[in-house]
Every structure is written in structure tokens, then in C-alpha cells.
C-alpha positions as CSV (number, residue, x, y, z in Angstrom):
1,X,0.0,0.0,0.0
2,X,1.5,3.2,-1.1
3,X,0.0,6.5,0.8
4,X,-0.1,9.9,-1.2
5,X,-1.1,12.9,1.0
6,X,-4.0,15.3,-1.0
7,X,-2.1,18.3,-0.7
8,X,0.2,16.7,-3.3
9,X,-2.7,16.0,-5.9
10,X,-3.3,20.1,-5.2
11,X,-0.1,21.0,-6.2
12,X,-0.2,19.2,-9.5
13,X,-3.2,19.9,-10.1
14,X,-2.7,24.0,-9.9
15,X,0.8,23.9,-12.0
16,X,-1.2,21.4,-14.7
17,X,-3.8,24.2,-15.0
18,X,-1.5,26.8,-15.5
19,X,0.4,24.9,-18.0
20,X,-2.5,23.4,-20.3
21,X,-3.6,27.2,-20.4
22,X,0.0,28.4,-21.9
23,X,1.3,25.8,-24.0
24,X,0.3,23.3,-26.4
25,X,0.8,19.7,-25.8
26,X,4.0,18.8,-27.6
27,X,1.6,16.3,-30.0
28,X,-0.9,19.4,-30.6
29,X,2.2,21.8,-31.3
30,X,3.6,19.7,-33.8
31,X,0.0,18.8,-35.7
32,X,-0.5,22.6,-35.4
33,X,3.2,23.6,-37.4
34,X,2.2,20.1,-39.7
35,X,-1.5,21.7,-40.6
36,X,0.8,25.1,-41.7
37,X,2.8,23.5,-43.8
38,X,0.5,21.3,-45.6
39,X,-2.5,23.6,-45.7
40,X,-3.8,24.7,-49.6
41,X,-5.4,27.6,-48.9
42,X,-3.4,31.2,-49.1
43,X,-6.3,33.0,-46.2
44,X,-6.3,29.3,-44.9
45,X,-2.1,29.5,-44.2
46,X,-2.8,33.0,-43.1
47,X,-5.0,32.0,-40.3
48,X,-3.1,29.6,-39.3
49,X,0.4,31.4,-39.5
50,X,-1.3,34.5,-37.1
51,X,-2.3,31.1,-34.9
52,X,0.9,30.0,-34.8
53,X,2.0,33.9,-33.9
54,X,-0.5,33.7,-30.8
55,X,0.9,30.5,-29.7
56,X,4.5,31.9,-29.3
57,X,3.6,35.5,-27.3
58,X,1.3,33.2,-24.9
59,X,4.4,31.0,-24.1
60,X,7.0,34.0,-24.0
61,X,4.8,36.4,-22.2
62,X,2.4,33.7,-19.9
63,X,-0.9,34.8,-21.9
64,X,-3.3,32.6,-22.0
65,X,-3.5,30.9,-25.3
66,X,-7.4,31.5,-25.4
67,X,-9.5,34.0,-23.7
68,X,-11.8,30.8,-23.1
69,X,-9.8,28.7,-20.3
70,X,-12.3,26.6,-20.1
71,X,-14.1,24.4,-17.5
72,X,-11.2,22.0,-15.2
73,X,-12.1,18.8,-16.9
74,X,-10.2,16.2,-14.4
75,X,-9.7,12.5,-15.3
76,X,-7.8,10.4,-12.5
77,X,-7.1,6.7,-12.9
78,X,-6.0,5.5,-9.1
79,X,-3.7,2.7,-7.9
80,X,-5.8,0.2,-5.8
81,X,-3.0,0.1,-3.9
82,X,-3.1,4.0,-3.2
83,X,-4.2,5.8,-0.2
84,X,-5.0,9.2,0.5
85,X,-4.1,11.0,3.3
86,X,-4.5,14.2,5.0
87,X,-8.3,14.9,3.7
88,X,-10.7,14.2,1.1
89,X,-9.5,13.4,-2.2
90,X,-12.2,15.3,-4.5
91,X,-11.5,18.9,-2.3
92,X,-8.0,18.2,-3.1
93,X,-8.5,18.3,-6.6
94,X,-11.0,21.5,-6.6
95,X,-8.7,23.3,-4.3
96,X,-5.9,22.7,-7.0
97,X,-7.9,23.9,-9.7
98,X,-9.6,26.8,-7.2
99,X,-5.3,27.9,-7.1
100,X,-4.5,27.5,-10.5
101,X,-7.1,29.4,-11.9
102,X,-7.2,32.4,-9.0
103,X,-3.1,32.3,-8.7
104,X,-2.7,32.1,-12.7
105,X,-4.7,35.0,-13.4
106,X,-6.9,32.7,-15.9
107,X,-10.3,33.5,-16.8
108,X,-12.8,32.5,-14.1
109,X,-15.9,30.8,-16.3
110,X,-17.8,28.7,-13.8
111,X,-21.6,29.7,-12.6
112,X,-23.1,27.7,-9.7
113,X,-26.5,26.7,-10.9
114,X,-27.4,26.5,-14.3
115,X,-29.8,28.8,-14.5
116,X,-29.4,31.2,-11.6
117,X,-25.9,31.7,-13.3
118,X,-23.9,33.2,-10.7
119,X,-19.9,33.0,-11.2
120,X,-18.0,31.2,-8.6
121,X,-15.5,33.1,-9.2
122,X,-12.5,30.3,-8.9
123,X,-13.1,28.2,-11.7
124,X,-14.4,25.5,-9.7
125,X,-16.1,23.0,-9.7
126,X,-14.3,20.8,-11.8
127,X,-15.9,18.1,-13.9
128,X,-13.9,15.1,-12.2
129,X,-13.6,11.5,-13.3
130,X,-12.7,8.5,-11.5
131,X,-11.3,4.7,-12.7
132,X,-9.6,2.2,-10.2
133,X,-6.6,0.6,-11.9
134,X,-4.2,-2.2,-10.7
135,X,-0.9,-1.0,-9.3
136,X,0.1,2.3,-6.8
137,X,0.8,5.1,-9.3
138,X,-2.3,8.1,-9.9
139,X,-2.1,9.2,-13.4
140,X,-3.7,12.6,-13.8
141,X,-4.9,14.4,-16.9
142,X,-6.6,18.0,-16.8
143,X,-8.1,18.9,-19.8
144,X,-9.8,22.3,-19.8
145,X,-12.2,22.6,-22.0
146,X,-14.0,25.8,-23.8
147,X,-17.6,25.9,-24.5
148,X,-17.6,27.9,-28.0
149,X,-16.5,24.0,-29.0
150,X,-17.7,22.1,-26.5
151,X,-21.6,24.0,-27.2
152,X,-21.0,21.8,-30.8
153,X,-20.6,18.9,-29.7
154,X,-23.2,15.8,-30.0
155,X,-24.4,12.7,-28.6
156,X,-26.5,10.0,-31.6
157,X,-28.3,7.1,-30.3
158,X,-28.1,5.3,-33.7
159,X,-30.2,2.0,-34.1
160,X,-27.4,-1.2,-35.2
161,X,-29.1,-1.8,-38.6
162,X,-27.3,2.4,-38.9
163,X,-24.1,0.3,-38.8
164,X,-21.1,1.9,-39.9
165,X,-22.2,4.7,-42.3
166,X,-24.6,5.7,-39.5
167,X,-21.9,6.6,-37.8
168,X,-19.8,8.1,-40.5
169,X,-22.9,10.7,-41.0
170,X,-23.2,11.1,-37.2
171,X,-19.7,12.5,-37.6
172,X,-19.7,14.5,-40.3
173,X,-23.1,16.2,-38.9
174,X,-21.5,17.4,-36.2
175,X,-19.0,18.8,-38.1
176,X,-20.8,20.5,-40.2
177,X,-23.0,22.1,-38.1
178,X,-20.3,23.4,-35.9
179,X,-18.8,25.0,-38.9
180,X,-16.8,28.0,-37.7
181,X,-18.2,28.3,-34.5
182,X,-16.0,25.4,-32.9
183,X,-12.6,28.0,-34.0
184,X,-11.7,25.0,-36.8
185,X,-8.7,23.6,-37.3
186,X,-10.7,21.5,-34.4
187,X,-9.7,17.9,-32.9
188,X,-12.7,15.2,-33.1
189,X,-13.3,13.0,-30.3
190,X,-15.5,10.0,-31.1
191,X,-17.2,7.4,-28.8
192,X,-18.5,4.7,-30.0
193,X,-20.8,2.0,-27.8
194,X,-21.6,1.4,-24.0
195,X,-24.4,3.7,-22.9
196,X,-25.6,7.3,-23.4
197,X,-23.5,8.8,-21.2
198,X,-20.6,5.9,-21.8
199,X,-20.1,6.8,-25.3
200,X,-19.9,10.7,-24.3
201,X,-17.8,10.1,-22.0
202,X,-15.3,8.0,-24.0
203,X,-15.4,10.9,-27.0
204,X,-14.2,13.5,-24.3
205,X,-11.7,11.3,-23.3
206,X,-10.3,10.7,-26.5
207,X,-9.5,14.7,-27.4
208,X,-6.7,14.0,-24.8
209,X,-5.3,11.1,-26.8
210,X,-2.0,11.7,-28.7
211,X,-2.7,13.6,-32.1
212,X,-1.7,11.6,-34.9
213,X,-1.9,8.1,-33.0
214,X,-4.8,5.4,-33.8
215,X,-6.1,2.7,-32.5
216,X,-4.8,-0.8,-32.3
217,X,-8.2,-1.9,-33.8
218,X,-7.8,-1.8,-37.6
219,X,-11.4,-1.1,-38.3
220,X,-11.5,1.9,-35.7
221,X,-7.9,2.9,-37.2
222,X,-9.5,2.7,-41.2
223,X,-12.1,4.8,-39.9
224,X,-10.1,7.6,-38.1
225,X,-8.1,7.9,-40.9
226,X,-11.2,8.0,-43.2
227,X,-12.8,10.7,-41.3
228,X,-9.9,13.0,-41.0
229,X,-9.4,13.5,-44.7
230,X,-13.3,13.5,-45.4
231,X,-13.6,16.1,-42.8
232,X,-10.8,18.2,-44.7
233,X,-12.7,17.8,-47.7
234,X,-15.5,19.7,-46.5
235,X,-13.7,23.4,-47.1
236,X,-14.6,24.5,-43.5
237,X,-11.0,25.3,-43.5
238,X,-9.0,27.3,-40.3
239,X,-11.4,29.8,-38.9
240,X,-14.4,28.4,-40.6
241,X,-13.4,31.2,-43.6
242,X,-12.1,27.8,-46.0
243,X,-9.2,25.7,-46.7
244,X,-8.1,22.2,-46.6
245,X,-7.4,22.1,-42.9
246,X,-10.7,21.5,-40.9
247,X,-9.6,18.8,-38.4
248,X,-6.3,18.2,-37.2
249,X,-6.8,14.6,-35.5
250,X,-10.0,12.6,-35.4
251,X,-9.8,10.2,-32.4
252,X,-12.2,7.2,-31.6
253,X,-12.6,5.6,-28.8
254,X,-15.0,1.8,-28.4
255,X,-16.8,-0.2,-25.8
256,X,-19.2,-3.5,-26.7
257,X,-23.2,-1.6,-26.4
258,X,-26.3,-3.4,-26.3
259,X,-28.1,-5.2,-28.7
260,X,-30.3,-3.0,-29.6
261,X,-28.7,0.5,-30.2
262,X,-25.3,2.1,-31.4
263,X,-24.4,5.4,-29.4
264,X,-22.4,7.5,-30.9
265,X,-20.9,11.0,-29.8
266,X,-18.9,13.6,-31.1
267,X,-16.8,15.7,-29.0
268,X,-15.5,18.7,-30.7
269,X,-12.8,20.7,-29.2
270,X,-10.7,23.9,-31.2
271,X,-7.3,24.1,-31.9
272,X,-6.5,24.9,-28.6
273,X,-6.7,21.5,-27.7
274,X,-5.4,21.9,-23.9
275,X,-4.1,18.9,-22.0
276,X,-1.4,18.0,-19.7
277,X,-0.9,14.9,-18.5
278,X,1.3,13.4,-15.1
279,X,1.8,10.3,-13.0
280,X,2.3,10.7,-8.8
């Protein structure tokens, strides 16, 4: 049994928010400089060349790299053989992100209710998820995530006779009727299976996965692959004003469903695709 006092969850947890609001994952920088040098359109490389501009004063000058910082998305997979110490786990984490947002100067976009809409003012709650995992390490991944893309995204409860072109048009849907408003080049996250809010879930999950990796499934793979250069035929281009640079990754993620539907949903999420990953 390995024992982790909370305070040190906190501590990561307000540096990672900090961070995933300043720089691009090294995968997401690299897909960002690839999109630039491949892209077709001349207003298409000009959008992306003043993106690439923005990206550089937010690192040298601690900007933010989007006015949106988003909503603390948290995913932690814990050790079984972990213990926490020293107080309760989840205030840990909301205290962490309660720092990082107040002590990094980042936008505070969090209301209490839904509909009363009052800010509370530190960012927090976060959105926090939880798996159990063999072993004694705590990986963590914050993910902030901004609602002009995260407004776009969609959840399909196909039927299975849909099958896979169901899906494919599920996709593309969502694509299209996010347009520009999702601040395109944008990174897809598919899920595909398990429940309503399973397949969600897994889709979210997925925008953290590396850009420009697949799954070890070749169908999913094909399918990825597919997507990403139908998506780029589409013209929505960088800044929805056209081009051949729409998505930068399309990631899907699977678990077995039921016998009688197909879920299927479609996280969207900008180029500011902002994750950080670490293991305590």
C-alpha cells in the first residue's frame, strides 16, 4: 500500500492548470506547425500562420492561449493500492484547480446553478472522473475545456441496422453544423458504444489522446483515418473562412453496447486543444 497525502494531488493539479492554459501539448504543437505546412489555402495559411503567432507570445509572455480557459475537466485513474491521506480526495482536486485558476490570473468561467448563473468566481467546480486501476501510481490528466467548442458537440443514439455509415454521417453532422463556431482547425473526439453517457464520456476522453496516433483496432484505425481526410474535404478550413485544414486529428474511442442500439458521440474541441498529463 503506497500513501499519497492530497495536498500533493493540489499542487499538481494547480501547476497542470496553469500549463494546459500556456502551451500546447507537444503532439498538438507539432500537428498545429504540420496543418501550416500542408494547408492549400493562401487566407487558410494566413490564419493559421497569425495562430501560430499567438501561440508563441502566450508561451514567451504567460498569456493565455485562449481567452476561453475553459471548464477544469479532471480525469484520474488510481492505484488500488493507493491511499490518500490528510483529507478528502475530491476537495483536493477542486482546491488545486480553485489555485491554478485564482493564482494564474486565468479566466474564471464557472456559474453555480445552471440557470441562476452566478460565477464562482475560482473556476471550480471541476468536472472530475474517476477509474480504479491495478498498481500504486495516480495518473492525472486535466483537460480544460472551452464551450464555443464544446456548445458543438453531439451525442446519436443510432439504431445497429445504422451500422457503420450511420456513424460516419453522425460525424460528419456534427462537423458540419459546428462549422466555424467550434474555431476550426478543431480535434474530433469520437465514442462509439456502451451507454448514453458511456459513449460521451469515451469521445471527451479521446481529445486527450496523442494527435496523430490510432487505435490498435484496424477497423476503428481505417475509420479515423477515413474521417480525417473526409472532414478536410469539407472546405470548413481554419477559422471556418475555408481551406483544406478543418480537423487536425479525429480520435475514436469503443466499448461493446447493447443489442439493440449504437451510441455515438462527437466531442468537438478547437485548436486549442489543452491537455497535460502526469503520474504521482
Amino acid at each position: 500500500m503506497r500513501t499519497i497525502n492530497v495536498n500533493t494531488i493540489t499542487e499538481n493539479i494547480k501547476d497542470m492548470c496553469i500549463q494546459a492554459n500556456h502551451f500546447l501539448a507537444d503532439d498538438m504543437d507539432k500537428a498545429m506547425k504540420h496543418a501550416l505546412e500542408t494547408e492549400e489555402a493562401p487566407l487558410g495559411r494566413q490564419i493559421l500562420d497569425q495562430l501560430q503567432d499567438n501561440l508563441k507570445i502566450a508561451a514567451e509572455d504567460m498569456i493565455p492561449i485562449c481567452q476561453d480557459t475553459g471548464m477544469a475537466v479532471i480525469f484520474m485513474k488510481i492505484g488500488q493500492d493507493v491511499h490518500f491521506e490528510g483529507g478528502s480526495l475530491e476537495d483536493a482536486i477542486n482546491e488545486g484547480v480553485r489555485q491554478g485558476y485564482v493564482e494564474g490570473f486565468l479566466r474564471k468561467s464557472v456559474v453555480g446553478d445552471p440557470i441562476i448563473r452566478e460565477n464562482t468566481k475560482d473556476n471550480t467546480p471541476a468536472v472530475i472522473h474517476y477509474s480504479i486501476v491495478p498498481g500504486d501510481k495516480v495518473e492525472i490528466k486535466v483537460a480544460p475545456k472551452g464551450f464555443g467548442s464544446e456548445n458543438m458537440s453531439r451525442v446519436f443514439m443510432l439504431k445497429p441496422a445504422d451500422g457503420i455509415e450511420g456513424v460516419k454521417e453522425a460525424i460528419l453532422t456534427a462537423v458540419r453544423d459546428a462549422g466555424p463556431n467550434a474555431c476550426p482547425p478543431m480535434v474530433v473526439g469520437v465514442g462509439i458504444g456502451g451507454t448514453f453517457e458511456k459513449c460521451a464520456l469515451m469521445a471527451k476522453e479521446a481529445l486527450t489522446r496523442e494527435a496523430g496516433s490510432h487505435s490498435g483496432t484496424a477497423w476503428v484505425k481505417d475509420l479515423e483515418e477515413e474521417m480525417l481526410e473526409t472532414i478536410n474535404k469539407l472546405g470548413i478550413g481554419p477559422g471556418g473562412l475555408g481551406g483544406t485544414t478543418t480537423a487536425l486529428a479525429v480520435n475514436v474511442n469503443t466499448y461493446p453496447t447493447h443489442i439493440a442500439g449504437l451510441p455515438v458521440a462527437v466531442n468537438i474541441c478547437c485548436h486549442v486543444n489543452r491537455h497535460i498529463i502526469r503520474e504521482v
